[in-house]
N, C-alpha and C positions, 0 to 999 in steps of 0.2 A: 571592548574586548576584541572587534574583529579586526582594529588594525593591527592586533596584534601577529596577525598571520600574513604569513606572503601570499603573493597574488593566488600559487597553485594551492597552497591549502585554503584559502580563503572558498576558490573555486572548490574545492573540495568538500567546504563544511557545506556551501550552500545546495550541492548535489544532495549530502546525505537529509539536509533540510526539505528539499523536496519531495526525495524518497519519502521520509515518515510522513512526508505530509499527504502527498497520496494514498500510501497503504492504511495510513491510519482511516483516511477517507473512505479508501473502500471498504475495511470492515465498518464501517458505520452507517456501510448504504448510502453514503452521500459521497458518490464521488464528484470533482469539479467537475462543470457544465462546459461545453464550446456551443457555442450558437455562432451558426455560420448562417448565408444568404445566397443561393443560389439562383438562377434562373428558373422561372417555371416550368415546366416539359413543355414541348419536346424537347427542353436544351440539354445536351448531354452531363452538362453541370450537376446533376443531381444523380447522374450513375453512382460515382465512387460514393458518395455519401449513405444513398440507400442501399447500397450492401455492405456499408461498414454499421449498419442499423441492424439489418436483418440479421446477418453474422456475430453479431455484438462484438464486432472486433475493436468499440472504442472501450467496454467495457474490459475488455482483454489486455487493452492496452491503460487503462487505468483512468477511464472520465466515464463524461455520458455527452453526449451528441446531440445536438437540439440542428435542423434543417429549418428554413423558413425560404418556402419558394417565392421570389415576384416576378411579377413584369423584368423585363432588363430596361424600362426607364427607370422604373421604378427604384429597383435595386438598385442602380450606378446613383441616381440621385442621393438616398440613401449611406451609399459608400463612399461618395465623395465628402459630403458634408459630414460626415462622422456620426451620423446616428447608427448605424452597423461598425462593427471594429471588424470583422472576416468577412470579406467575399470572395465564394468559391466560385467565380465566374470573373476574374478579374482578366477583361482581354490586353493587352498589352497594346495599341494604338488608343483606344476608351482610357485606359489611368494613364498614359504620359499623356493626353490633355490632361487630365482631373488634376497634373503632377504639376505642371506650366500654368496650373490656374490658384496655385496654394495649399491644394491638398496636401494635409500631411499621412501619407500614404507610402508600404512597400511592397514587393513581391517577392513570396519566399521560394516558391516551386513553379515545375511547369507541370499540368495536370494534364492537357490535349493539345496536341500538334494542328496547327492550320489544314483543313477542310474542307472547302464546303461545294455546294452543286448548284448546276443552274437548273431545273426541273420546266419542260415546255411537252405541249402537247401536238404541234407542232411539226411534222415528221423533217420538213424544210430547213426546221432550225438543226445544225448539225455541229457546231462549232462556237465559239464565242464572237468571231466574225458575222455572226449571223443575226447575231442581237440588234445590229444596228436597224434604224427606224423601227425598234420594237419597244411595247413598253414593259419593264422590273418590277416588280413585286421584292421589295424586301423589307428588314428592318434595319435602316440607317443609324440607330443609335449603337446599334455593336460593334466591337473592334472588328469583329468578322467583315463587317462590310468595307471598314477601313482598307485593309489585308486582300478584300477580294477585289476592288475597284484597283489599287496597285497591280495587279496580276492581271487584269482586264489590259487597265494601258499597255503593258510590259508588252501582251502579245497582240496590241493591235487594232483593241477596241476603240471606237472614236466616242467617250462619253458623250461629246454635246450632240450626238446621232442617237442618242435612247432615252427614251424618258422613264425616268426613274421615282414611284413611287413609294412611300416607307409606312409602315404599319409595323405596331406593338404585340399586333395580335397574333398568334400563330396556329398550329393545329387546323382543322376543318375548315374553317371560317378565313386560310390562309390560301387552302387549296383553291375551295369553291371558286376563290374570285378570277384562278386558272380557268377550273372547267367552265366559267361561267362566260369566260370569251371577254372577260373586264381588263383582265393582262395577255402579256404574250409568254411572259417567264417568271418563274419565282429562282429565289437567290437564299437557297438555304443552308440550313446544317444536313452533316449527314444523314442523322436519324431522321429527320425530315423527307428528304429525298430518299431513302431507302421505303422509307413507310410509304412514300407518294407512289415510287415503280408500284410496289407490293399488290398495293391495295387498289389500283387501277385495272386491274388483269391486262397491261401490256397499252393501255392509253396513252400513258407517258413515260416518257425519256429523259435520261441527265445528261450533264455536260460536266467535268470535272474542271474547277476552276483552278486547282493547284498545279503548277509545273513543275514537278522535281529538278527537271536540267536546267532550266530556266534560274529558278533557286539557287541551287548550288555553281553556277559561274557566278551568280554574284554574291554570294554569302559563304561558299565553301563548305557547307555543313547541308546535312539533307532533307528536314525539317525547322518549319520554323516554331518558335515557340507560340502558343498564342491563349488559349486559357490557363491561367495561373492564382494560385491564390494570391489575394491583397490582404494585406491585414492595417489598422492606422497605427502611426509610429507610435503612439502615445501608448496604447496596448500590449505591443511589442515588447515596449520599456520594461514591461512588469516582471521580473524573472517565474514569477509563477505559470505567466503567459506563455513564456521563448518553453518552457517544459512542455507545457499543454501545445502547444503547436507540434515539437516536435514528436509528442506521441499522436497527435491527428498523421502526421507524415509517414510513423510508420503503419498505422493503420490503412492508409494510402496506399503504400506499399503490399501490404500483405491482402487489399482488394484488389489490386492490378493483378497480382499474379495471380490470386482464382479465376478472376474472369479470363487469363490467359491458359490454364489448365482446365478450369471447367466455363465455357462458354454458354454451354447450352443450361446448365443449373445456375449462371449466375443470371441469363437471360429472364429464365422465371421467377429467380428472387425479386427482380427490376424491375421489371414490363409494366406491373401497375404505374409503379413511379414514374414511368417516363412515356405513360398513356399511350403505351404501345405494347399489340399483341404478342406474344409469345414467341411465333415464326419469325416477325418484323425485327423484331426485337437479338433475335440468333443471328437474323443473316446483317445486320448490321455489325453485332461483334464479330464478327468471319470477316464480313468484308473490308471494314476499318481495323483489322487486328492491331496496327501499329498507329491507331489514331491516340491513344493510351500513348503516353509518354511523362511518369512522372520521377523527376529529378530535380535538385535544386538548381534554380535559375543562375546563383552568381555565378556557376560555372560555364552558363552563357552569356556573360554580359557584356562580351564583344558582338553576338549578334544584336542583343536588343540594342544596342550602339548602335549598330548598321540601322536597322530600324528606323529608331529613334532620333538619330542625330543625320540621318543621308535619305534615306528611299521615302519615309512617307513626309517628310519636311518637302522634300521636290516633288511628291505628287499632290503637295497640296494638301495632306490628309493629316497634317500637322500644322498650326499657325507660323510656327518655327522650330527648329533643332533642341534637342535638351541639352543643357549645362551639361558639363562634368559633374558637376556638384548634383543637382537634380538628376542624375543616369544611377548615379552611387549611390545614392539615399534611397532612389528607385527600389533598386537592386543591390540590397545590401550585401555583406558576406555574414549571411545567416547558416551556422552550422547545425543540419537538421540529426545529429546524432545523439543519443542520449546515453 
């Protein structure tokens, strides 16, 4: 019977097919499920999620939302091998290896623009130049680190002058090993480094590892993309799925922009989730207000080109370049509209 339609009624029947299937779903109390994987706090990866919980803006938008925090070994291992189909923590240097390695894997959105801080106690340390013959604290398994060691080189840093140690662990047990005089620096996320000034009463200092000018002479655009959803292709495939995805997007959406009008109420919706206080937690959303950036990725898929196939291939932070073919699949042309 369906061939008997053309392509746009076809696409037509299967929308209205959707619709009943959700609405029927939601009066039944059983609406579909999304189970995603995010990083465990402090990683900002579980912002948008826990206020599309608290808000029941997935319920709004016709599912129910299932979060599962890990590790970020953990998780990427997880995501690359396919025992996860969504991760809301998919950093763009992390899956195009997982991408060169066989995973079948893509990315639909970007959710957080690149960030992160160098956090020292240190008053000496004043610049990234200053790092040399000191030793890092971070974790080497994120694309974050990928992203921030390119920005290191770019302005100057001489890697084989730092020793660099990597840890899964974050939180408390990340600082101490500052205060403890075991490192000279940690290499974190924002909420990281905001909650570190915060809660030091004035002990320690950041160093901002993003360039903007820097950036945009050689990419032309003013942020780069860097946590994005992954989802695997096989999942994807499911037309029931590409619907469920695109209502998590707009739910996305309609979370970005609370936290962009109400800061301080979405701060307290979040704060537990993201094992940070209240205050910590506002002057982070203030401070990074444009760290939030979500849109769909194919619309940048000449930066992740740049990326992927030029800047982290030459620093090394890539074994080699991505195909065309591997860049496309990547970053498919997924239309998040419903």
């Amino acid at each position: 019977m369906m061939n008997q339609f053309n392509p746009t009624g076809r696409s037509a029947f299967i929308a209205v097919l959707m619709l009943l299937f959700f609405t029927a779903g939601a009066k039944a109390g059983t609406l579909p499920q999304l189970n995603i994987t995010v990083f465990a706090a402090p990683s900002q990866s579980i912002w948008i999620p826990a206020l599309i919980q608290h808000l029941e803006l997935d319920k709004k938008n016709g599912f129910k939302l299932n979060v599962t925090p890990k590790p970020s070994n953990v998780a990427y291992t997880d995501f690359a091998t396919g025992k996860d189909s969504f991760c809301y923590c998919a950093a763009v240097p992390a899956v195009s290896r997982f991408k060169q390695q066989g995973a079948n894997i893509a990315l639909l959105w970007n959710v957080f623009n690149f960030e992160s801080d160098i956090v020292v106690k240190d008053p000496a340390i004043k610049t990234l130049a200053d790092l040399q013959g000191k030793t890092l604290l971070t974790d080497t398994i994120s694309g974050g680190w990928a992203l921030s060691k390119w920005f290191f080189e770019q302005q100057g840093l001489d890697m084989n002058k730092i020793t660099v140690k990597s840890s899964s662990v974050r939180g408390a047990a990340f600082l101490a090993e500052l205060q403890l005089n075991r490192v000279d620096a940690l290499l974190v996320n924002p909420i990281e480094g905001a909650a570190a000034v915060q809660q030091s009463q004035g002990q320690l200092h950041t160093i901002a590892v993003f360039n903007q000018a820097l950036w945009k002479k050689v990419s032309g655009t003013d942020f780069v993309p860097q946590v994005t959803t992954g989802v695997a292709t096989g999942w994807l495939a499911q037309p029931e799925n590409q619907d469920l995805a695109r209502r998590f997007y707009a739910a996305n959406r309609e979370a970005a922009a609370y936290i962009a009008a109400q800061p301080e109420a979405a701060a307290k919706l979040v704060a537990h989730d993201a094992k940070l206080d209240v205050p910590t937690m506002v002057q982070v959303l203030r401070r990074y207000r444009d760290l939030i950036h979500i849109e769909p990725l194919a619309s940048h898929r000449n930066t992740i080109a740049l990326l992927t196939q030029k800047l982290l291939p030459e620093a090394q932070l890539l074994p080699r370049p991505l195909t065309d073919d591997e860049l496309n699949t990547l970053v498919p042309d997924f239309d998040v509209s419903r």
